[in-house]
Backbone as JSON, one array per atom type, in Angstrom:
{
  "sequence": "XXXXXXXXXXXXXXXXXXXXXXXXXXXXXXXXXXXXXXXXXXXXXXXXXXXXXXXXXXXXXXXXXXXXXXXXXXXXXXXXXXXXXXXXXXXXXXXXXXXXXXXXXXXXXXXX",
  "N": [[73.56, 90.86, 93.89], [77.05, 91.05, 94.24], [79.41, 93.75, 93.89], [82.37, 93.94, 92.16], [83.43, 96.12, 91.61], [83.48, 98.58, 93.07], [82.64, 100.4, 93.7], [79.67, 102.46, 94.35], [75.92, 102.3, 94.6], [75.12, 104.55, 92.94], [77.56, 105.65, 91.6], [79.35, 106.65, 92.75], [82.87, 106.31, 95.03], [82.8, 103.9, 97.63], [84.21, 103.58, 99.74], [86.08, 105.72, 101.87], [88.63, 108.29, 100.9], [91.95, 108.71, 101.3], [95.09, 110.89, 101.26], [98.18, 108.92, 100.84], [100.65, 109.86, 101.83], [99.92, 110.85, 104.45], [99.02, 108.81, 106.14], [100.13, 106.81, 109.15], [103.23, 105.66, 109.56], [104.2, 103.03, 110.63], [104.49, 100.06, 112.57], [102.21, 99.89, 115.59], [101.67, 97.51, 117.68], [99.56, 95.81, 119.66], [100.92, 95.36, 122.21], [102.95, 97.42, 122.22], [104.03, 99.26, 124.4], [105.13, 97.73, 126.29], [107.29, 96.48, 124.22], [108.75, 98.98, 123.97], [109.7, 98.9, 126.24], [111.3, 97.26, 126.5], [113.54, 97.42, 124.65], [114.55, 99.85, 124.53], [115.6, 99.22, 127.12], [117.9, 96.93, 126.37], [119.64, 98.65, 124.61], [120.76, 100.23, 126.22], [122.27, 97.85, 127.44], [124.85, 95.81, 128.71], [127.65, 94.14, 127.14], [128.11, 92.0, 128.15], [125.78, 90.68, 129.62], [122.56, 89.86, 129.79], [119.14, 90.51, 129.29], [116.52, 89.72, 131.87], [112.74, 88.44, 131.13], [110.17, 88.43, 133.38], [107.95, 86.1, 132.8], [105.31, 86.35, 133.7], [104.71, 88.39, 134.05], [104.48, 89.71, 131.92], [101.93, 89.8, 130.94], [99.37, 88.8, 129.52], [100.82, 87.61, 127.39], [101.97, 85.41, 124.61], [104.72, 83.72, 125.0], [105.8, 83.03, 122.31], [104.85, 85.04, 120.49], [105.5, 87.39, 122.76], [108.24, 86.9, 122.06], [108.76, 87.13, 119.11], [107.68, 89.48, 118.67], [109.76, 91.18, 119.9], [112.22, 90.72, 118.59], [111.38, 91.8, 115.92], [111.28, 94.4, 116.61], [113.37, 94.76, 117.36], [114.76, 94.48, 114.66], [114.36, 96.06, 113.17], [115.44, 98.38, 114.07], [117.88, 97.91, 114.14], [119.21, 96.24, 115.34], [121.1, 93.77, 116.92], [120.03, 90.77, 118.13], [120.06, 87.99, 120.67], [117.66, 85.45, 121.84], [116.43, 83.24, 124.9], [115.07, 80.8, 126.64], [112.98, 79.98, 129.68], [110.69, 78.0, 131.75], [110.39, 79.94, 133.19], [111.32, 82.41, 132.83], [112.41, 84.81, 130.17], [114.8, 85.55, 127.95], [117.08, 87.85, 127.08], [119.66, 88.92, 125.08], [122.18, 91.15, 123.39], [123.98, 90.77, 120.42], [126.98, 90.67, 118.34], [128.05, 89.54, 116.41], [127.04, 86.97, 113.65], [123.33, 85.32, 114.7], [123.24, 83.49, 116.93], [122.92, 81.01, 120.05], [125.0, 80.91, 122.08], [127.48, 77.88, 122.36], [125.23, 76.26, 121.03], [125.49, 74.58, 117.91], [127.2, 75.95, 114.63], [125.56, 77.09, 111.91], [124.85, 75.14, 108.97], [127.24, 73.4, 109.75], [128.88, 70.55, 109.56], [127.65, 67.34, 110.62], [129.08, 65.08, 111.63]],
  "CA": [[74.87, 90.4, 93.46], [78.07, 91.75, 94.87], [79.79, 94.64, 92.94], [83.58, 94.12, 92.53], [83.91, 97.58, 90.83], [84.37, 99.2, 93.99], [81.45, 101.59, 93.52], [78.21, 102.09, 95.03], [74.92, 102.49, 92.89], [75.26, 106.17, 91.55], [78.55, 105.49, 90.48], [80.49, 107.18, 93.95], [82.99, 105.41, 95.47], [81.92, 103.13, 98.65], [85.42, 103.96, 101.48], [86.59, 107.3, 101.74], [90.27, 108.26, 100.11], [92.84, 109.4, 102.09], [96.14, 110.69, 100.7], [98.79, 108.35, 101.81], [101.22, 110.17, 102.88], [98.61, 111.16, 105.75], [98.93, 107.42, 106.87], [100.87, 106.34, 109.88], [104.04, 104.6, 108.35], [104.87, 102.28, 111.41], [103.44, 99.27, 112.86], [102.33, 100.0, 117.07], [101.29, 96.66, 118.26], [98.69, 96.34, 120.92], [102.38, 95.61, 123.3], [103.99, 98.33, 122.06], [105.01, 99.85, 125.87], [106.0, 96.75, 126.7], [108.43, 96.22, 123.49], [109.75, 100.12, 123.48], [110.27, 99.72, 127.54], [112.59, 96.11, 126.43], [114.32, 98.19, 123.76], [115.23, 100.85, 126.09], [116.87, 98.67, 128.36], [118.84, 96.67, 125.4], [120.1, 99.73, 124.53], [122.3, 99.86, 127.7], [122.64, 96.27, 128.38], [126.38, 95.97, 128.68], [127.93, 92.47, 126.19], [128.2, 90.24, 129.3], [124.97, 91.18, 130.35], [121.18, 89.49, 129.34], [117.63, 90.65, 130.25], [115.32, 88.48, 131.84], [112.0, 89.45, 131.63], [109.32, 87.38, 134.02], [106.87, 85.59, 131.67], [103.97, 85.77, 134.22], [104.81, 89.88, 134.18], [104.12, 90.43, 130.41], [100.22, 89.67, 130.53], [98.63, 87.06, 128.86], [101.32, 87.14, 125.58], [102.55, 83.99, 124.65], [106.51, 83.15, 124.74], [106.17, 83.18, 121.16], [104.28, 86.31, 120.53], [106.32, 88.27, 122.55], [109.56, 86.74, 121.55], [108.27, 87.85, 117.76], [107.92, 91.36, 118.69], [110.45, 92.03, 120.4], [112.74, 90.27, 117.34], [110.92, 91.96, 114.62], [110.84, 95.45, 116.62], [115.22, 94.65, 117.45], [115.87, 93.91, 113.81], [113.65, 97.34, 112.37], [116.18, 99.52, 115.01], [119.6, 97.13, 113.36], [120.24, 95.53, 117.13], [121.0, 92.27, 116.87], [119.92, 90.12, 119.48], [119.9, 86.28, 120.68], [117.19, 84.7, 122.85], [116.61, 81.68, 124.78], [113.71, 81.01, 127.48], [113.01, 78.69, 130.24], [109.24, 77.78, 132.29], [109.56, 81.18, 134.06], [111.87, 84.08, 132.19], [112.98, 85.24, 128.44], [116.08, 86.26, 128.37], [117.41, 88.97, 125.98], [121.08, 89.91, 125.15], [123.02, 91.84, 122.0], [125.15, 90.0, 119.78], [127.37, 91.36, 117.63], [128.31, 88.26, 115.01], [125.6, 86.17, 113.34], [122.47, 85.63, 115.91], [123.6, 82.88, 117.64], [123.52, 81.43, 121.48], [126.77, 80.13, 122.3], [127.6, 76.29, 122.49], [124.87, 75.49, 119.46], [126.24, 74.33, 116.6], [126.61, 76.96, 113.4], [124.53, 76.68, 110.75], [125.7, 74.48, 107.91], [128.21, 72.59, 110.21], [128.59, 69.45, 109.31], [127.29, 66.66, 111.16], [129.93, 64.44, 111.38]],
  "C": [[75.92, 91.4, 93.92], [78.97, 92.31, 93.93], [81.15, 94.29, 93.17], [84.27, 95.42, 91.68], [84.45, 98.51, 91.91], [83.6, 100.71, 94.29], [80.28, 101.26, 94.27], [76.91, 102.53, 93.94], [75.17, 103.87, 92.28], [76.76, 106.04, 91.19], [79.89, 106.38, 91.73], [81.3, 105.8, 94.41], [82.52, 104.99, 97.3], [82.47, 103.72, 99.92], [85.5, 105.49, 100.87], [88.03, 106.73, 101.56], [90.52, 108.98, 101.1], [94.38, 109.51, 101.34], [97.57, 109.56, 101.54], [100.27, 108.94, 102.44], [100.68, 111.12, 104.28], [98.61, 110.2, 106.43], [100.26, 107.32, 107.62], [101.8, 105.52, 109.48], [104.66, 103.57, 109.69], [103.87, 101.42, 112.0], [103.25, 99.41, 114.77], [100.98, 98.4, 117.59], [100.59, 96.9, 119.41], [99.66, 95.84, 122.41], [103.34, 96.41, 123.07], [104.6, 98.87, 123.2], [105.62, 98.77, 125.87], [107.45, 96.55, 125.6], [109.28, 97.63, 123.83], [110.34, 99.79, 124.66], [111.63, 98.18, 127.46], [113.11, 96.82, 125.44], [114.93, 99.18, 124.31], [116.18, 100.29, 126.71], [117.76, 97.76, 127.47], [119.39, 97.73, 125.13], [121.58, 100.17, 125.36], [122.59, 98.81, 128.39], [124.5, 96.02, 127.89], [126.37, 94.5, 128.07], [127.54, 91.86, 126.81], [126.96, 90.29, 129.52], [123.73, 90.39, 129.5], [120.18, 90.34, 130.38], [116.63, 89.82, 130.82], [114.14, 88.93, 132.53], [111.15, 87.96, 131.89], [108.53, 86.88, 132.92], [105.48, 85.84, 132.61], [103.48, 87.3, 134.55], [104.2, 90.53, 132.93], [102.2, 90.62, 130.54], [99.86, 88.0, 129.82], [99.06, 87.35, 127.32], [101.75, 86.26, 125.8], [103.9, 84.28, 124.22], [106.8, 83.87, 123.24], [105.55, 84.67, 120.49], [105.33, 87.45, 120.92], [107.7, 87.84, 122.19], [109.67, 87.25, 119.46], [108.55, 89.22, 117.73], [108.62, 91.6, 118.65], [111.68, 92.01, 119.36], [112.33, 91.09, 116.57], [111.08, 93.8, 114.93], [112.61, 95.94, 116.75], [115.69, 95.18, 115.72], [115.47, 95.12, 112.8], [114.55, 98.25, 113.14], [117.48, 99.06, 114.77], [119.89, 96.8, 115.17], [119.69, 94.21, 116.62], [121.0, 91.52, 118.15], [119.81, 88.64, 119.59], [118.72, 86.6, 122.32], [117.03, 83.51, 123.32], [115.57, 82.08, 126.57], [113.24, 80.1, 128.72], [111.28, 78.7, 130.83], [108.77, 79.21, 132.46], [109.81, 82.77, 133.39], [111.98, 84.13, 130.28], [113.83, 85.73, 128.59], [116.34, 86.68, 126.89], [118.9, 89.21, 125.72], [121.29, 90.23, 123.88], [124.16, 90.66, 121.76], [125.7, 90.81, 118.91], [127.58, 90.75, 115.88], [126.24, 88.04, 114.32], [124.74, 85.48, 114.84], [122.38, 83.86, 115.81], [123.34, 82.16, 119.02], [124.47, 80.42, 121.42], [126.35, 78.82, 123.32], [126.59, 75.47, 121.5], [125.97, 75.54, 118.79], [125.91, 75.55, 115.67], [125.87, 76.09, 112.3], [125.67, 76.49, 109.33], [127.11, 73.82, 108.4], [127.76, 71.04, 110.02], [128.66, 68.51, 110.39], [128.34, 65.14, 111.17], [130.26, 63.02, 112.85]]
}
């Protein structure tokens, strides 16, 4: 029968303890070069300006995968960014307003 005490038979526990501030406090994805080396270049992407990175260059991540990262790794560094994607690229730029791409509609516009 399976113990949910968390013990092993003499009464030790089963994992080893580690204090936690000893633990790594950040998350490094198995694309981490790839996100720091698109964060880098956002960094100095001038307003007018987008990135477009090949899709057939990344590896075998999916659209959505890396469009996740690179979102989730933007919005942990406060850069706000818009994307938008076609068969072959991803394209990247800074926004400054609410995250947007220009000519949608805003959110909560009425449908009229």
């Amino acid at each position: 029968m399976a113990r949910s005490s968390g013990q092993g038979d003499n009464g030790q526990f089963v994992y080893e303890r580690v204090p936690v501030s000893k633990l790594f406090k950040g998350r490094r994805g198995k694309h981490n070069d790839l996100i720091l080396g698109v964060l880098h270049d956002l960094r100095s992407l001038p307003k007018d300006e987008a990135i477009r990175i090949p899709l057939k260059k990344v590896g075998r991540v999916s659209l959505t995968n890396l469009r996740s990262a690179i979102s989730r790794a933007a919005r942990t560094r406060k850069i706000k960014i818009c994307t938008s994607s076609d068969s072959d690229y991803l394209y990247l730029w800074k926004t400054e307003g609410p995250m947007q791409i220009p000519g949608s509609k805003k959110k909560g516009a009425s449908r009229s």
